[in-house]
C-alpha positions as CSV (number, residue, x, y, z in Angstrom):
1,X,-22.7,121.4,95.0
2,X,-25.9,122.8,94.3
3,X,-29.1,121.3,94.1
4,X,-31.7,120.8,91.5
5,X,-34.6,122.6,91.9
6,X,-37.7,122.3,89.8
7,X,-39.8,125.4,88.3
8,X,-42.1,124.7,91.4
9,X,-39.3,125.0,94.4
10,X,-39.9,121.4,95.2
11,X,-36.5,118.9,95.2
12,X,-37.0,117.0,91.7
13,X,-33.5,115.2,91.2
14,X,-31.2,113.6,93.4
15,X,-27.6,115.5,93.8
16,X,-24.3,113.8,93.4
17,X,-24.2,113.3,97.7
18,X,-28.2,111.8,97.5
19,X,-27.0,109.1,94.5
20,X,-23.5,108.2,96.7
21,X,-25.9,107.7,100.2
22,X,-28.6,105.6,97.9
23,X,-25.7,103.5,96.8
24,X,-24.4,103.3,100.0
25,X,-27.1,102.0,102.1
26,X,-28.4,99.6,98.9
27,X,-24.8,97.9,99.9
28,X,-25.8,98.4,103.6
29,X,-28.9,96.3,103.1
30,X,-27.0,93.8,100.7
31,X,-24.6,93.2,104.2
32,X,-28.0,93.5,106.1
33,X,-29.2,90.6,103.7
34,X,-26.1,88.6,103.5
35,X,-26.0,88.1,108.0
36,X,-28.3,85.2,108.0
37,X,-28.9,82.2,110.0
38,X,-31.3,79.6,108.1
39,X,-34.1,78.8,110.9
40,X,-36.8,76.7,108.2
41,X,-37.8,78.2,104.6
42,X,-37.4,81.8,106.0
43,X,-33.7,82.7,107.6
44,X,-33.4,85.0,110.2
45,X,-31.4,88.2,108.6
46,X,-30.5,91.4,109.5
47,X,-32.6,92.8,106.3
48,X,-35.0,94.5,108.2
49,X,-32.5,96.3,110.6
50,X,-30.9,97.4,107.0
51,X,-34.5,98.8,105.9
52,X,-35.0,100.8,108.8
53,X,-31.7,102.0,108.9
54,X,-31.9,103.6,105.3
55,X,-35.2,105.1,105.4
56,X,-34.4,106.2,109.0
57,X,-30.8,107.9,107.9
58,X,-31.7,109.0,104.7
59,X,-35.3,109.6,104.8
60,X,-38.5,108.1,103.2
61,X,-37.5,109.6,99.7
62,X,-33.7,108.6,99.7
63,X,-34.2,105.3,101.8
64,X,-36.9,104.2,99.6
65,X,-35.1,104.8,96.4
66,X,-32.2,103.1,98.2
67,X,-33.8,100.4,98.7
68,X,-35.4,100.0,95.2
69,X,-31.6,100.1,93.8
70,X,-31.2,96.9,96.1
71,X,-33.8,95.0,94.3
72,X,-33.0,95.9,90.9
73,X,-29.3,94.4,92.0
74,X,-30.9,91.1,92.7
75,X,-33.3,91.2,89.8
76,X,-30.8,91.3,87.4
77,X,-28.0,89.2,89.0
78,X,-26.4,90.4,91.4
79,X,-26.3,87.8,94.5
80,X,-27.4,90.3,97.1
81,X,-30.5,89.1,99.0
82,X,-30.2,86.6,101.5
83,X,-27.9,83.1,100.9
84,X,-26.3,84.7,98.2
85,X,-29.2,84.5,95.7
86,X,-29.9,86.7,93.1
87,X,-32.5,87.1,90.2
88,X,-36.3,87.4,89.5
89,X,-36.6,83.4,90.8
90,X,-36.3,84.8,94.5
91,X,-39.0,87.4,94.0
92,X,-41.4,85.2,92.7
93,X,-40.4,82.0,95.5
94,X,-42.1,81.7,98.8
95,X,-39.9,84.7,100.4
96,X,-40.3,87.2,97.9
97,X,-43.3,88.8,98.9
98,X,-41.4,89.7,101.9
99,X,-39.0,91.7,99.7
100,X,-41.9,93.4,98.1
101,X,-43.1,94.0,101.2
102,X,-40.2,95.9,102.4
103,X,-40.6,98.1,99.4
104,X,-44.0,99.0,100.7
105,X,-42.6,99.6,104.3
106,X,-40.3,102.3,102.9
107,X,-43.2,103.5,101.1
108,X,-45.3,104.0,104.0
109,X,-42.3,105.4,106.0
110,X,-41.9,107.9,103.3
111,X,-45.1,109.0,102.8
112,X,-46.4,109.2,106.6
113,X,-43.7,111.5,107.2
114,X,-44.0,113.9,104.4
115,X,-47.7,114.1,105.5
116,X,-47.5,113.5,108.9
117,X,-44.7,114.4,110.8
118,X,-41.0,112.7,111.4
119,X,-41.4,112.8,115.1
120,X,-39.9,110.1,116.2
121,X,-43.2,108.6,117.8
122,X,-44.5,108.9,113.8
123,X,-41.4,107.3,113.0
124,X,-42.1,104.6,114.9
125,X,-45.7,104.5,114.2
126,X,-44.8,104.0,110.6
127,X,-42.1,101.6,110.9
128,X,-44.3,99.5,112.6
129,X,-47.3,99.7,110.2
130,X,-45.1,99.8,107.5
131,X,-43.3,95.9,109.3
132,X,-47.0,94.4,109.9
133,X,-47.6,95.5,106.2
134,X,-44.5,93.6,104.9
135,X,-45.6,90.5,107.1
136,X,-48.9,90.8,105.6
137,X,-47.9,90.8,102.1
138,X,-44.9,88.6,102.7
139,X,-47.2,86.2,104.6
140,X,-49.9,85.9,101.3
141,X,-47.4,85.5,99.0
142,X,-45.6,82.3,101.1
143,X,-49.3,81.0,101.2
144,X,-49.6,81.7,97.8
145,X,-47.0,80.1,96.3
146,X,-47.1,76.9,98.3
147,X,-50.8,76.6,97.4
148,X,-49.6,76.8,93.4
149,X,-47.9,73.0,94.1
150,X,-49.3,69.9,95.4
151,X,-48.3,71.0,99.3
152,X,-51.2,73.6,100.3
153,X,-50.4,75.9,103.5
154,X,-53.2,77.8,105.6
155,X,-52.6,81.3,106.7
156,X,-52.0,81.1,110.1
157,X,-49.2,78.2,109.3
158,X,-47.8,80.4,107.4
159,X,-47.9,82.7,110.2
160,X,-46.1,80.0,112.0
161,X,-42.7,79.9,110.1
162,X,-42.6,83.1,108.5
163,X,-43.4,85.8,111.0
164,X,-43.9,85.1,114.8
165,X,-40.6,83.7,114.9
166,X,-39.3,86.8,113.5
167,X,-41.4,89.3,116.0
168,X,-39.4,89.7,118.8
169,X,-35.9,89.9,116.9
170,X,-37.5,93.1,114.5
171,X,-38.6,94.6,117.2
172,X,-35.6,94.6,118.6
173,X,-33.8,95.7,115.4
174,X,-36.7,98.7,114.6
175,X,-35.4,100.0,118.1
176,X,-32.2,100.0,117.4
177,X,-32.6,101.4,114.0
178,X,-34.1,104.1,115.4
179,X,-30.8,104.6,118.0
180,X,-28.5,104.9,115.5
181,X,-30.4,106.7,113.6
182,X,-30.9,109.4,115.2
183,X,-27.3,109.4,116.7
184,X,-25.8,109.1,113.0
185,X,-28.3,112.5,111.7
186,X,-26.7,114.8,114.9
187,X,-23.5,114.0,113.5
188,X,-23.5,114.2,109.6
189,X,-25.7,116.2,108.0
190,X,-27.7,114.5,105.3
């Protein structure tokens, strides 16, 4: 299986392997999405561990893209993010910013290691920016959807329900990422 190279020598298209792993780990998240325990208008998932484990196995480029597959799932239909739900209604509710927000974690990931380094202190580095990120954006959006109705919500409320709950647990989940991660790339090369 060869693959495509452009006039330039850089990697332009994906090759039949890249399109199977994309698919695979947008399926991967979907699971990630689907392990859920409802704590308040934010559930507690395994999303982010499925995040980190694409763009962590597959790379920023392949993660990423992987991850952009997932959305377009939901968007049109498919009940793949958390509780089952599907469709543009969940990216534009109180959580979706957090989904948008993921999207911008894999983009950080991906671009910090092509300039960068993949190191794994980089890696880590960027996962982390790329998490506070998502919170951030996530966070906004909550604030600024609930401030569309009649039920106003301050930032640091927000804050509140939506994220320092949720610390400790992606913490724990961006380490282990990281563990089987680099246990899963000495063993199949991708």
């Amino acid at each position: 299986m060869s693959e495509n190279i452009s006039s330039n020598g850089s990697k332009s298209r994906f090759t039949t392997k890249e399109l199977v792993l994309t698919a695979l780990f947008a399926a991967i998240i979907t699971v990630c999405a689907w392990i859920s325990i409802p704590i308040g208008a934010v559930p507690i998932t395994l999303h982010t561990f499925g995040v980190f484990c694409a763009v962590g196995i597959l790379g920023g480029r392949k993660g990423t893209f992987s991850f952009i597959v997932y959305l377009l799932l939901g968007i049109i239909g498919l009940p793949v993010f958390a509780g089952f739900k599907s469709g543009i209604g969940v990216i534009l509710g109180p959580t979706g910013g957090y989904l948008i927000g993921y999207l911008i974690l894999c983009l950080i990931y991906w671009f910090g290691t092509k300039l960068i380094s993949s190191k794994l202190v980089v890696r880590v580095i960027l996962m982390t920016i790329g998490l506070a990120v998502c919170y951030l954006f996530g966070t906004l959006w909550f604030v600024y959807v609930y401030s569309k109705g009649d039920n106003g919500i301050s930032f640091y409320s927000a804050l509140k329900i939506c994220v320092i709950p949720f610390v400790p647990f992606d913490l724990i989940k961006l380490v282990l990422s990281l563990i089987i991660s680099d246990r899963v790339k000495k063993y199949i090369k991708i």
